[in-house]
C-alpha positions in Angstrom: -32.9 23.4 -64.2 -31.1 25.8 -66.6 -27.5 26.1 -66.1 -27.8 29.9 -65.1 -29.5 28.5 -61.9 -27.0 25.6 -61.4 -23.8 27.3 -61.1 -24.9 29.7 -58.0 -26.3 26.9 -56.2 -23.0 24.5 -56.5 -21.1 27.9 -55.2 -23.2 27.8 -52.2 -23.0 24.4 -51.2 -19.2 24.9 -51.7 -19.0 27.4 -49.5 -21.1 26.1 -46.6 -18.5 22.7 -46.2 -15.8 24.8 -46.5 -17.5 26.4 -42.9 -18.2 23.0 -41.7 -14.5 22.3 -42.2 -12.9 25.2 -40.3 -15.4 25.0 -37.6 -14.1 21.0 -37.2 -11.2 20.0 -34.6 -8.1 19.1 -37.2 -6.5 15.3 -36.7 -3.6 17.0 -35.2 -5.5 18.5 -32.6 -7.9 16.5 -30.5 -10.5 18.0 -28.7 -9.3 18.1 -24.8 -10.9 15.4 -22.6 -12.6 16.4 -20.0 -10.3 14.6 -17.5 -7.8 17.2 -19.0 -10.2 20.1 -18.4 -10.6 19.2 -15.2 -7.9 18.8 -12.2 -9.5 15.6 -10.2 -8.8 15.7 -6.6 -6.8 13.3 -5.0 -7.9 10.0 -4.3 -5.9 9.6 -1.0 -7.2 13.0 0.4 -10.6 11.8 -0.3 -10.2 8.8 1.8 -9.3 10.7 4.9 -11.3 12.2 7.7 -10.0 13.1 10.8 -12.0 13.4 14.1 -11.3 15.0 17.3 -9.0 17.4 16.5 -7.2 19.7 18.5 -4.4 21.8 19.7 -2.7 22.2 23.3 -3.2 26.2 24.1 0.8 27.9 24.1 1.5 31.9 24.6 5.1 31.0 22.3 7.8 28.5 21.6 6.1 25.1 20.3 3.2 22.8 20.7 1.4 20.0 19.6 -1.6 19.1 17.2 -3.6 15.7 18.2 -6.6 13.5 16.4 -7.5 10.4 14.6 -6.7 10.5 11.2 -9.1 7.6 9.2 -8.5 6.3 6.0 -11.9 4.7 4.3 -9.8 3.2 1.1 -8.2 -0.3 0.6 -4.9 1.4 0.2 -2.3 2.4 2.6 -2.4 6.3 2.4 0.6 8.4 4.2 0.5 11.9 5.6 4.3 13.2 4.5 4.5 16.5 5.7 2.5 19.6 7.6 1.8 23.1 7.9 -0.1 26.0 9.5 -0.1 29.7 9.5 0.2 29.1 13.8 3.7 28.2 13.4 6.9 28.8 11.1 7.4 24.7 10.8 5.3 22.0 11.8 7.2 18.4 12.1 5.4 14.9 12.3 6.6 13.3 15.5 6.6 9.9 17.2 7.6 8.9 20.2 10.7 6.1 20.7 12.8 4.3 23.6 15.9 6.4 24.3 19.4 5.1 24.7 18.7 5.1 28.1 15.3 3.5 27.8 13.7 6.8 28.6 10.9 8.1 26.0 11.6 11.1 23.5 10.3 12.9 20.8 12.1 12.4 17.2 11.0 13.4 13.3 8.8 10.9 11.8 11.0 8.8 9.0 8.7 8.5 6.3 5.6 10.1 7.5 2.5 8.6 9.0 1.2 5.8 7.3 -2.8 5.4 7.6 -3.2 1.5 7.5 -5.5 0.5 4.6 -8.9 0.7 6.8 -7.5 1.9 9.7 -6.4 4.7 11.6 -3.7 6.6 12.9 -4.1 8.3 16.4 -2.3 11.4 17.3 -2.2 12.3 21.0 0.2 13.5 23.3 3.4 11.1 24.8 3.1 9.5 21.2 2.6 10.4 17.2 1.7 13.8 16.7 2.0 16.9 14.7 4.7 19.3 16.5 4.0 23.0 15.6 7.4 25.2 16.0 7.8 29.0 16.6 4.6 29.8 16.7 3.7 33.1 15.4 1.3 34.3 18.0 -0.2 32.6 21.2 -2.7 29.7 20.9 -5.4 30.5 23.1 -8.3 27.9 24.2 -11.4 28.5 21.7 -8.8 29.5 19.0 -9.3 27.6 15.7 -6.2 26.5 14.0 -6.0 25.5 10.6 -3.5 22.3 9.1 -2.7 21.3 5.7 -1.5 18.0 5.7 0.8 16.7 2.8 -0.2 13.2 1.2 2.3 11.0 -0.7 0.4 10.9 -3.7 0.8 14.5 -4.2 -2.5 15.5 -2.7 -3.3 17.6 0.6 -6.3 17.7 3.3 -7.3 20.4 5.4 -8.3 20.4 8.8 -9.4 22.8 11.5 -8.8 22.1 15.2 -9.3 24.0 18.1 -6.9 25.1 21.0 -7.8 23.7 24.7 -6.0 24.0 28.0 -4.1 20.5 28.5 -1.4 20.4 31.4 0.9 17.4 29.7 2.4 16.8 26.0 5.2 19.5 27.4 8.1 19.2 24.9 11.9 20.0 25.9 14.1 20.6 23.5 18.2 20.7 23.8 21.0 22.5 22.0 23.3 19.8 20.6 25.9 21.7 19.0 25.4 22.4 15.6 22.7 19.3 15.2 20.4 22.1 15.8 17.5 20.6 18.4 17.0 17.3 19.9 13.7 15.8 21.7 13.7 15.0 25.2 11.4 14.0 28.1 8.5 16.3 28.5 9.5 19.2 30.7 8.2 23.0 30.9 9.6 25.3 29.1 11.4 24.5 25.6 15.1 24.3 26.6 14.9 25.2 29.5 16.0 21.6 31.2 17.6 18.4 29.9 16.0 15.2 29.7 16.6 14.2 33.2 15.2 17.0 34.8 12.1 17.5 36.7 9.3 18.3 34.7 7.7 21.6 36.5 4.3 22.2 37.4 2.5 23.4 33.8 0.1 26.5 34.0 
């Protein structure tokens, strides 16, 4: 090969790594994973299913949300908060002794915790999801949509519909500035104390 020809074809094979180079992630700069690329849902969310759900019909005021929440992992998994687009607030509830030894309604301390394997059941007189100022009356046949809050950071959906259910009546009384307190199940929100008859439901 004369070296008229050689000179044009070492500039051409010059020029093509110079491509390959630029076209090359730098050391500085890793390629993203694809972990990183993509958000992974949460584990905990992914180990829950809940079953039976529903909601007791209400024109206004408050009601509650039931079901069985199962959780299919070897981990304890906890539900830490609520919400709907029913209600303005929705508070996870339980059901203690009293003072007096009578049953009422608190906020659950800590959330719900959904036993490694187990379950957690939510149904009226005991744990369950108390929906507050609601924002327009639950009707039976009505679907109403939850978003439960997980520990780890996660959420689950779930859809449960509205029936006609005469108990889980909640009463709620002023206590000064405390804002409201839980007491025996009654008619009306706030309409009675603790101690008072509970009235017919419609």
């Amino acid at each position: 090969m004369s070296k008229k020809l050689m000179y044009p074809a070492l500039s051409v094979l010059a020029a093509a790594a110079l491509a390959l180079t630029g076209c090359a992630p730098s050391a500085s700069t890793p390629a993203p994973s694809a972990s990183a690329a993509v958000a992974s849902p949460s584990s905990a969310s992914a180990a829950l299913a809940v079953s039976q759900p529903w909601v007791k019909a209400a024109s206004s005021g408050m009601t509650g949300g039931f079901g069985v929440i199962t959780n299919t992992s070897d981990a304890d998994v906890t539900v830490t908060g609520a919400s709907t687009p029913a209600a303005r607030m929705v508070e996870l509830h339980e059901t203690v002794a009293g003072s007096t030894g009578a049953m009422q309604m608190q906020p659950k301390e800590g959330g719900f915790v959904i036993p490694a394997g187990g379950e957690l059941t939510l149904e009226p007189g005991a744990n369950h999801l108390m929906l507050m100022g609601l924002t327009a009356p639950i009707t039976a046949g009505t679907e109403v949509t939850f978003t439960l809050a997980l520990a780890d950071g996660g959420s689950l959906e779930i859809t449960a519909v509205a029936k006609d259910f005469s108990g889980a009546n909640e009463n709620y009384v002023e206590e000064g500035s405390a804002g409201m307190s839980h007491g025996q199940p009654s008619g009306t929100p706030g309409s009675a104390p603790a101690s008072a008859p509970a009235p017919t439901s419609k």
